[in-house]
C-alpha positions in Angstrom: 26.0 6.8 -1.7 27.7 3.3 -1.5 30.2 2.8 -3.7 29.6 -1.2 -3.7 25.7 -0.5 -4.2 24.4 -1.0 -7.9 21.0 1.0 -7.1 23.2 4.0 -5.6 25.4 3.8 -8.6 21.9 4.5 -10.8 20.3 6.8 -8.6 23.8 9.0 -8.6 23.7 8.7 -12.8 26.9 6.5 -12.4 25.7 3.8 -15.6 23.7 4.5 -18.6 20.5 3.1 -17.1 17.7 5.2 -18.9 15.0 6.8 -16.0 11.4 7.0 -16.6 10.8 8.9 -14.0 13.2 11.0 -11.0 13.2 13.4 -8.9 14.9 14.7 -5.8 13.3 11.5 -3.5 13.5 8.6 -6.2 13.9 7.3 -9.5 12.3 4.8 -11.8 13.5 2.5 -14.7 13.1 -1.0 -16.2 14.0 -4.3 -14.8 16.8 -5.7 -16.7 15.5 -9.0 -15.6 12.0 -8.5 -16.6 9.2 -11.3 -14.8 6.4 -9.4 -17.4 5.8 -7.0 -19.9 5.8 -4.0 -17.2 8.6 -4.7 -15.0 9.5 -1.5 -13.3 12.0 -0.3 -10.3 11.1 2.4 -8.1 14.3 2.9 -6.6 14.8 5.5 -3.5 17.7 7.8 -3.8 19.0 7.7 -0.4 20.3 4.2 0.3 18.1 2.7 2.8 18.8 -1.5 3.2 15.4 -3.2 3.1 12.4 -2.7 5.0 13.8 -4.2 8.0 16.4 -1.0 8.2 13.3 2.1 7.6 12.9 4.6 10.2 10.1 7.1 11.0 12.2 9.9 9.1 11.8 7.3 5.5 7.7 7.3 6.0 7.3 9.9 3.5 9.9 8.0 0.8 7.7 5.0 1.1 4.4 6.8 0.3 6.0 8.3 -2.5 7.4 5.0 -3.6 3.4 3.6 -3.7 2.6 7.2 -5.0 4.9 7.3 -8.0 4.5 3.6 -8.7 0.3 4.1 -9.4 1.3 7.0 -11.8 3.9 4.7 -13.4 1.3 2.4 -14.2 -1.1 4.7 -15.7 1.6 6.6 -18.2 2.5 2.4 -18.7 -1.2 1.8 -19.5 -1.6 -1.0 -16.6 -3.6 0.8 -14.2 -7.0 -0.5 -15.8 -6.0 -4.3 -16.5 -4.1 -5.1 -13.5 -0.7 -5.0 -11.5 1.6 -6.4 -8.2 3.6 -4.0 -6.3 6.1 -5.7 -4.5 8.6 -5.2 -2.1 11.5 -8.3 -1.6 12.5 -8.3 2.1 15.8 -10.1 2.7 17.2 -13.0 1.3 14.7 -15.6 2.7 11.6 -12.8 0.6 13.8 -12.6 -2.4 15.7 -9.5 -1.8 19.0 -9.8 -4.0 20.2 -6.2 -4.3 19.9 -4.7 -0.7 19.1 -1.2 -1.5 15.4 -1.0 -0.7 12.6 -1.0 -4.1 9.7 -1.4 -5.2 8.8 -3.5 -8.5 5.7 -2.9 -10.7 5.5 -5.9 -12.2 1.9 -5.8 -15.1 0.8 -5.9 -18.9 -0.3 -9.7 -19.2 -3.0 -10.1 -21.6 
């Protein structure tokens, strides 16, 4: 964990952010800056920087990341209507906390 890391701080149960979703690998919860009606973090546990800083070990994290994200949508009731997954990859692709995650962003009428 990094101590300075706001996502390691969640993913160790450090705050009283409420999960959706966890298990060993990763952990899910709402956007506190939502961009829609859906706006969900799938967070890894192990702090891994962006997507510039994976390795061949982290494939399996980001399958999971894709995997649990598409069941997030269903229990949200998106799946049929529509949503973005997204992944923000350094300051210049939006990236503002630099532990790696994926957003499900969804539920516009």
């Amino acid at each position: 964990m990094h101590s300075n890391c706001i996502f390691c701080q969640i993913c160790a149960e450090k705050t009283e952010t409420e999960f959706l979703f966890e298990n060993e690998t990763l952990v899910v919860f709402r956007d506190i800056n939502p961009h829609a009606p859906v706006h969900l973090l799938v967070v890894p546990r192990k702090h891994i920087r962006s997507i510039n800083d994976l390795v061949d070990d982290d494939r399996g994290i980001i399958s999971e990341l894709i995997s649990v994200a598409q069941s997030m949508a269903v229990s949200q009731g998106i799946h049929k209507s529509g949503y973005k997954l997204l992944f923000n990859v350094e300051k210049g692709g939006g990236q503002v906390i630099f532990h790696l995650h994926l957003h499900l962003i969804g539920g516009w009428a």
